[in-house]
C-alpha positions in Angstrom: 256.7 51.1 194.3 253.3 49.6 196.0 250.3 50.8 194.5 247.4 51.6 196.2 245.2 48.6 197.4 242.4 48.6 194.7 239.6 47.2 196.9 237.3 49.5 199.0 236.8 49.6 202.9 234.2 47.0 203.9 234.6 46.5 207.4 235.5 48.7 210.2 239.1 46.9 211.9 237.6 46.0 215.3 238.3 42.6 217.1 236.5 39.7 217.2 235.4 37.7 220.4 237.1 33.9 220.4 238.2 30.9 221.8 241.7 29.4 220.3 242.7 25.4 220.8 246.1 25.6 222.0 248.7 23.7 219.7 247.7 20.2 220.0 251.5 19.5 218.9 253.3 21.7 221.5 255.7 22.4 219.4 255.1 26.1 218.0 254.7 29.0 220.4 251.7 31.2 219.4 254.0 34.8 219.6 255.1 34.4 216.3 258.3 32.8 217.5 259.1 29.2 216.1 260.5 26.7 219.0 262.7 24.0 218.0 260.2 21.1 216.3 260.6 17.6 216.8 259.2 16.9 213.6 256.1 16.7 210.9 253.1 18.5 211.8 250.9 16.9 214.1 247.6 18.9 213.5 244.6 16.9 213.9 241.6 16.3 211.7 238.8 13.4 212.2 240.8 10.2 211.1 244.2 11.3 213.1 242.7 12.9 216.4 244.6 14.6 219.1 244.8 13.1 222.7 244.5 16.3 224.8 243.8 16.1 228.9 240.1 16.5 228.4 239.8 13.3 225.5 239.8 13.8 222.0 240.4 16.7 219.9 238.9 16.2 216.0 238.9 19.0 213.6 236.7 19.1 210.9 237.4 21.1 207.8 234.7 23.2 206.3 236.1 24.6 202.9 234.9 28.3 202.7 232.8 27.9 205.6 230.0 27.0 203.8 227.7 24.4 205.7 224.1 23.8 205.5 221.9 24.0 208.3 221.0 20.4 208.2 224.7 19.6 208.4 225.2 22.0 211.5 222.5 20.1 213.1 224.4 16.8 212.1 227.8 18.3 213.3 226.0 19.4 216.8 224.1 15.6 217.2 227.7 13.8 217.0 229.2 16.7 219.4 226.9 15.6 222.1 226.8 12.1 221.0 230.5 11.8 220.9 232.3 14.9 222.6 231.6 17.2 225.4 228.4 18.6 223.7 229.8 22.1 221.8 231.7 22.7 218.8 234.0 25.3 218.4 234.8 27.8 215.8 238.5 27.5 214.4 240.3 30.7 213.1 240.8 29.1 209.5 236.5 28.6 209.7 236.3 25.1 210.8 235.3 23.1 213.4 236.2 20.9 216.2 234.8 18.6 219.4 236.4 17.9 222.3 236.0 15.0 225.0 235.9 12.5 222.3 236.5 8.9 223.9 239.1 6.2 223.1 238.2 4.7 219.7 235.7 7.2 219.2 237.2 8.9 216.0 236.6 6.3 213.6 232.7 6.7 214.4 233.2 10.3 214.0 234.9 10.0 210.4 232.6 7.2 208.8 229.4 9.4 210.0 230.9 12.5 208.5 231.9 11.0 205.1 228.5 9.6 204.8 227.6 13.7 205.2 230.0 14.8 202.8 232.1 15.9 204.9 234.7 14.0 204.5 235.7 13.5 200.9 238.7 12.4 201.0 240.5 10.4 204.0 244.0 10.9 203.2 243.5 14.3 202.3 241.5 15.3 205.5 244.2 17.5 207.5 245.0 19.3 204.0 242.0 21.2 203.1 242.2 24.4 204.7 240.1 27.0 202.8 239.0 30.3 203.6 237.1 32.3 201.0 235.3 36.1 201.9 232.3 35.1 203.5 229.8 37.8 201.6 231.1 37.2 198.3 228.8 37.0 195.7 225.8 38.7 198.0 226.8 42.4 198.9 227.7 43.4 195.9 231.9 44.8 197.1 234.2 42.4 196.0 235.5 42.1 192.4 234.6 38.8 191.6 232.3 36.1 193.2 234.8 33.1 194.8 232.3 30.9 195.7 232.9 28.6 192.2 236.6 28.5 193.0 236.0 27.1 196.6 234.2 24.3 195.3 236.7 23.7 192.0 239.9 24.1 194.6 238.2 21.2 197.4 237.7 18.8 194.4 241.1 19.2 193.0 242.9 19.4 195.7 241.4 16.1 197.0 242.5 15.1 193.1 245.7 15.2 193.8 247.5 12.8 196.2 250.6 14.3 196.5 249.0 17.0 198.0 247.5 14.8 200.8 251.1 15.3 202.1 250.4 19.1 203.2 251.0 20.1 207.2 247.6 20.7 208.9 247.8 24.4 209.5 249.0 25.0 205.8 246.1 27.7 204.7 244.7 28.8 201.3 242.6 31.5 200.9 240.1 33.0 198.1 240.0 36.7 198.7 237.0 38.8 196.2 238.6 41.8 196.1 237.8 43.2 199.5 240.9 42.6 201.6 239.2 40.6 204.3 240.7 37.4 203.9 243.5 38.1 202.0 245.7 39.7 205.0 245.3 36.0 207.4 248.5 35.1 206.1 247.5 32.3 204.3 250.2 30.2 202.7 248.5 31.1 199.4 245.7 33.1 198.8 244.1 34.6 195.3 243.4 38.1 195.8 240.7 39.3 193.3 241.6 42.5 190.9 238.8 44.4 189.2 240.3 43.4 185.9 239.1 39.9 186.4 242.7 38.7 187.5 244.0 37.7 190.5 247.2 38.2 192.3 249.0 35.0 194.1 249.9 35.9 197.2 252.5 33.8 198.7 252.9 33.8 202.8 251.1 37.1 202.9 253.2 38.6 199.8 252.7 39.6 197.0 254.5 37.6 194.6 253.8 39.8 191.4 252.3 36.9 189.3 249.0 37.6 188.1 246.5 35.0 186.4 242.8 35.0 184.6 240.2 34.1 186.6 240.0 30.5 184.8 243.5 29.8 186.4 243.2 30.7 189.9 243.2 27.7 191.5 245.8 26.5 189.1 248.3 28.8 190.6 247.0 27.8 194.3 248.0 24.3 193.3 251.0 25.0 191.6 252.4 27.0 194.5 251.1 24.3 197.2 252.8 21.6 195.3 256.1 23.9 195.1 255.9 24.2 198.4 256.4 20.4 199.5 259.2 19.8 197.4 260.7 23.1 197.7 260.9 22.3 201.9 264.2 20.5 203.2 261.8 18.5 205.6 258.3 17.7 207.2 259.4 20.2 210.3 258.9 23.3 207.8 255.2 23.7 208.1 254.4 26.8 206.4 255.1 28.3 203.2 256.8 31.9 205.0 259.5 29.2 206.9 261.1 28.3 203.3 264.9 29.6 204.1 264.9 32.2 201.3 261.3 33.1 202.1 257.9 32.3 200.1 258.7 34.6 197.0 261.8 31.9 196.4 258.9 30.2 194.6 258.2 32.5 191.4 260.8 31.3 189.6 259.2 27.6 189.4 255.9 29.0 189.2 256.6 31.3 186.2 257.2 28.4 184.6 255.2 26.1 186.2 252.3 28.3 184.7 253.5 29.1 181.1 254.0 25.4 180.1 252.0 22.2 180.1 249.1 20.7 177.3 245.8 21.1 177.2 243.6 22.8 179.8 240.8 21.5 182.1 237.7 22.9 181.2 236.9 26.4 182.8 240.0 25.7 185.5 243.3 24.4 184.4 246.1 22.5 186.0 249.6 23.4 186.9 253.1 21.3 186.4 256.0 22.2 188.8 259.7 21.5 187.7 260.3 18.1 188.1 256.7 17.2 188.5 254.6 14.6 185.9 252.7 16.4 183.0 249.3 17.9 184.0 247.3 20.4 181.8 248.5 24.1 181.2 246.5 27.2 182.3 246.9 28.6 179.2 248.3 32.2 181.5 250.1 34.5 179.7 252.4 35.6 182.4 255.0 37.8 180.8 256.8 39.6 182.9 255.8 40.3 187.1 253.4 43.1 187.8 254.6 46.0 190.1 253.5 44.4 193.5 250.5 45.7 195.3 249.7 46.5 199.3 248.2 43.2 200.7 245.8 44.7 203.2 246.7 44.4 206.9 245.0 41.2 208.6 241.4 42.0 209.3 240.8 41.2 213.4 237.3 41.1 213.1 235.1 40.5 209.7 231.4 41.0 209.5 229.3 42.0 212.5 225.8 42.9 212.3 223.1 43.3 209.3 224.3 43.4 205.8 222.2 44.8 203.3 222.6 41.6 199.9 222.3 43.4 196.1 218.9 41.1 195.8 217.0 43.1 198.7 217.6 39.8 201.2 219.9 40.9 204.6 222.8 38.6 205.5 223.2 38.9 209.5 226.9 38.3 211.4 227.3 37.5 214.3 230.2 37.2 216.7 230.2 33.4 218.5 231.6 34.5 222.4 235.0 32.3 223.0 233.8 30.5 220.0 231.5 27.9 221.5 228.9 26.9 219.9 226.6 24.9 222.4 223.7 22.8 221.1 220.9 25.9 221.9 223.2 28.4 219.6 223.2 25.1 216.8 219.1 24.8 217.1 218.5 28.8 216.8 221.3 29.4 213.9 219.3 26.3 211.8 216.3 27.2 213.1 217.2 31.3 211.9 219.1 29.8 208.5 217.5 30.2 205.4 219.4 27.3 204.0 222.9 27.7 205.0 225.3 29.0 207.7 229.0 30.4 206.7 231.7 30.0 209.3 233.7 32.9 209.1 237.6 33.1 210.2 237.1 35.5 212.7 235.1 33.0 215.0 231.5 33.9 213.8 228.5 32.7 212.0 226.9 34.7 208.5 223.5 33.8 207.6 222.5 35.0 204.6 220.0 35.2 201.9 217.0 36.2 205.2 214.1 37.8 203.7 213.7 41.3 205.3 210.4 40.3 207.1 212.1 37.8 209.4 215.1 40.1 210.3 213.5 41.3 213.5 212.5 37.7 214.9 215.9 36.4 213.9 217.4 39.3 215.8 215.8 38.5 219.0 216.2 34.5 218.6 220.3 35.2 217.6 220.6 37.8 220.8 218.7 35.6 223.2 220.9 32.8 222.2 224.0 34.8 223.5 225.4 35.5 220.5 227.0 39.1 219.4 225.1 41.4 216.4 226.3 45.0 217.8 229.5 45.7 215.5 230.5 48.1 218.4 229.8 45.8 221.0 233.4 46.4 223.8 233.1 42.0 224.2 234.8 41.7 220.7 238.3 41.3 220.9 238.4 38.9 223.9 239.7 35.4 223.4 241.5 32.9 225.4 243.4 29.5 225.0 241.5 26.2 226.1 242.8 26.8 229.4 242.3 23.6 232.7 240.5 21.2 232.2 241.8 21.2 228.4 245.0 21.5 228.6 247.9 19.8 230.7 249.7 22.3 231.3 247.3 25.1 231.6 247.6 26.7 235.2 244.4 28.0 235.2 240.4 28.0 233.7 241.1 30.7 231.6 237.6 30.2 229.6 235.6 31.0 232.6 238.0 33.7 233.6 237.6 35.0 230.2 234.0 34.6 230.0 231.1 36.4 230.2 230.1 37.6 234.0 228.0 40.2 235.7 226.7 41.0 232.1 229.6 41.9 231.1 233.0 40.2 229.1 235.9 40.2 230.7 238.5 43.0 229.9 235.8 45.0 228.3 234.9 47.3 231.8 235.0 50.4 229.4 231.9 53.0 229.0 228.8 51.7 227.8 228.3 54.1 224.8 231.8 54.5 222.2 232.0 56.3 219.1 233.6 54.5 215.9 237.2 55.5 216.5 237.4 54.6 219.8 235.5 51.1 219.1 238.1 50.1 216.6 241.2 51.1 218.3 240.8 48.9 221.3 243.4 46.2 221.0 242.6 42.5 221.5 243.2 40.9 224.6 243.6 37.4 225.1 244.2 34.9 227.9 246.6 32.6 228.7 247.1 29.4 230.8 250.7 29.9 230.7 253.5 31.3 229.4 253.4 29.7 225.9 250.2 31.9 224.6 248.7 29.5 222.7 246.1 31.3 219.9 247.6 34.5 220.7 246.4 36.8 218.0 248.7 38.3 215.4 250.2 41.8 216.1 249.4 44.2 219.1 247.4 42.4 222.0 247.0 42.6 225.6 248.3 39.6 227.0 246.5 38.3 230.0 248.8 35.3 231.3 248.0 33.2 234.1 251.3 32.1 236.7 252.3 29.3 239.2 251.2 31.3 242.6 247.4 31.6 241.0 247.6 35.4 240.0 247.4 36.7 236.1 250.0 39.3 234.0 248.5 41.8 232.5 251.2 42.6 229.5 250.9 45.1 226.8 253.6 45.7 224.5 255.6 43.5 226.5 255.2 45.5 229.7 253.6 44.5 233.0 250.6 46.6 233.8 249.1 44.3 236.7 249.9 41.4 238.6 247.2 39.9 240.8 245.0 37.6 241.8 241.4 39.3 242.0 239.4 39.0 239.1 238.0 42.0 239.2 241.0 44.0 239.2 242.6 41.9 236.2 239.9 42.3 234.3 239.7 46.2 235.0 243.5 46.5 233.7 242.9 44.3 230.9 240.3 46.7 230.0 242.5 50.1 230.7 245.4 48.5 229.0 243.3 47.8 225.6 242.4 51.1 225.3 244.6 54.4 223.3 246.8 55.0 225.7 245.9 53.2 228.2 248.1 53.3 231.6 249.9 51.0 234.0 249.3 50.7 237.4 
């Protein structure tokens, strides 16, 4: 029987306000639906761009989110220098530019190595980390993951058989508060308050449970299963194994329980079949009864958050994601030392001395950015839409943007209670039929056609087709809401 999730509420389960890169690959639909694949993962990073319609797409990993504000400043020179000017905000907390030229890449990775930002060449599509952004600083999660972020980049980069992992393959470092732990990452530590962790495996509990010292062990162990469990390079995700992800406990039992000495304070695993590495020393015994893995937060951390040592941490929501060379300049300029990307498409600073909370309000607001937790523009995102995208049949980012003072699909009262904030559903755009960066779960789907009008769908049902703006967006709007009606 599931036991009750032992980590408390820390957000309220709003949406967040984003822009999503359509597959650069083509060859996954966003609905959750797998089309046929031609083959390995095609994902991009800095070395191995993608050749969209507008130039170049590069995406930059950013373990954990954690960046410093000199580095966002570097990041936001080599946009403009090299792309279209902006970076955007990636739903595992990275980055990207667009518009990069021909040739341009290998400027890109030789500057970002010499930032250390690039660690590891071959190992550059492979090190996808998210970790709870306010760990360590609010004082809710179990167990601060910041040391594990840092431990799990260097050893993955370690390891060059692990160089081989698909782009989009995710791990995740959850404290105890549920926030990261329900993105579906391929595998994600989940913090207990008895200073273990459960190993979650595709969004599953997988029953093992492991000391603290042995966390990343078991990430590593289980990403390593992974690649030699799969029959090929089109299975790109842990969850697309044929039996399903918790095939893997088996190997990782006793991938865990064996093996010689340990690395200091961390510990490394073997898999069956694999060359000797060190043991981490984890008593497994039998499985634990499996716990709830908490639902997929839509939106994370909006707004002021008190820190335990009497600084604030303020979130904000980045609108479609973009973050243009004015928003760079004021979140440096606002940063005490660093920024932390967050998975939902915003920006934490934390560690802000109480004293320059009002100024940094005014500077973050002015800059367009989104501090009102019950704001109705979170939960809007769209696809990269024309010019972007090929075969995009319309601009959905301006169609999606803010207009009038006002976001599009949010025409909804001005003043909302809690309940009614956090039951709108998300509602994202389209540029066809393919939904790119469509959310998980229940959305309004906004979908643009061949004769110039837009679908409104929700729950798979047309509520408007049109072509006036106005009108679309109004629908949008009615169809997010409890209830809401079709025309």
């Amino acid at each position: 029987m599931a036991l009750r999730p032992p980590w408390p509420a820390v957000y309220d389960r709003s949406v967040v306000l984003s822009l999503v890169t359509p597959r650069a690959d083509g060859n996954e639909a966003s609905s959750g639906t797998r089309m046929q694949r031609r083959g390995a993962d095609r994902c991009p990073g800095t070395v191995a761009v993608h050749q969209a319609q507008d130039g170049g797409l590069a995406r930059i990993r950013i373990p954990g989110g954690a960046l410093t504000r000199d580095k966002l400043i570097a990041l936001a020179g080599l946009a403009a220098e090299l792309g279209n000017g902006r970076l955007e905000l990636t739903a595992r907390g990275n980055l990207q530019l667009r518009g990069l030229a021909p040739g341009a890449e290998v400027a890109l990775s030789t500057r970002l190595a010499g930032q250390g930002l690039l660690p590891s060449v071959p190992h550059d599509r492979a090190r996808n980390v998210l970790a709870s952004p306010l760990s360590g600083r609010d004082g809710v999660g179990a167990l601060d993951v910041r040391p594990l972020v840092a431990e799990l980049d260097r050893r993955l980069c370690a390891d060059p058989e692990l160089a081989a992992l698909p782009g989009r393959f995710l791990f995740a470092l959850d404290d105890g508060r549920g926030d990261v732990a329900g993105q579906r990452a391929d595998v994600a530590a989940l913090a207990l308050p008895d200073q273990r962790i459960a190993l979650l495996l595709g969004g599953q509990d997988s029953g093992l449970r492991l000391p603290v010292r042995a966390a990343v062990t078991g990430l590593l162990a289980a990403a390593t299963a992974f690649l030699r469990r799969r029959a090929d390079a089109r299975v790109w995700r842990l969850a697309e194994l044929p039996d399903g992800p918790l095939q893997l406990v088996g190997d990782l039992r006793e991938a865990l329980s064996g093996g010689s000495a340990a690395e200091p304070g961390a510990g490394s695993a073997v898999v069956p079949g694999a060359r000797s590495a060190p043991s981490a020393e984890a008593d497994l015994g039998g499985l634990a009864p499996p716990i709830s893995v908490p639902g997929r937060d839509p939106r994370g951390p909006v707004g002021r958050i008190e820190q335990t040592d009497g600084r604030v941490a303020l979130a904000v929501s980045v609108p479609l994601g973009e973050l243009t060379q004015a928003r760079c300049q004021v979140l440096a300029a606002m940063a005490e030392r660093e920024v932390l990307l967050t998975p939902w498409r915003g920006v934490v600073l934390p560690d802000l001395s109480p004293p320059s909370i009002g100024l940094a309000v005014r500077r973050l607001v002015g800059a367009g950015l989104v501090l009102d937790p019950h704001s109705p523009s979170l939960g809007v995102s769209a696809c990269t839409g024309r010019p972007g995208c090929a075969q995009a049949l319309a601009d959905v980012r301006a169609d999606a943007s803010v207009a009038a003072g006002r976001a599009a699909g949010t025409a909804v009262p001005p003043e909302e209670g809690d309940e009614v904030a956090q039951s709108r559903l998300p509602v994202h755009w389209s540029g066809c039929a393919r939904r790119c960066g469509r959310p998980t779960g229940p959305a309004v789907d906004v979908v643009a056609e061949q004769d110039g009008t837009y679908r409104v769908l929700r729950d798979g049902e047309t509520r408007y087709v049109g072509a006036d703006l106005a009108a679309v967006r109004s629908a949008a709007a009615e169809s997010r809401m409890p209830g809401g009606a079709a025309r």
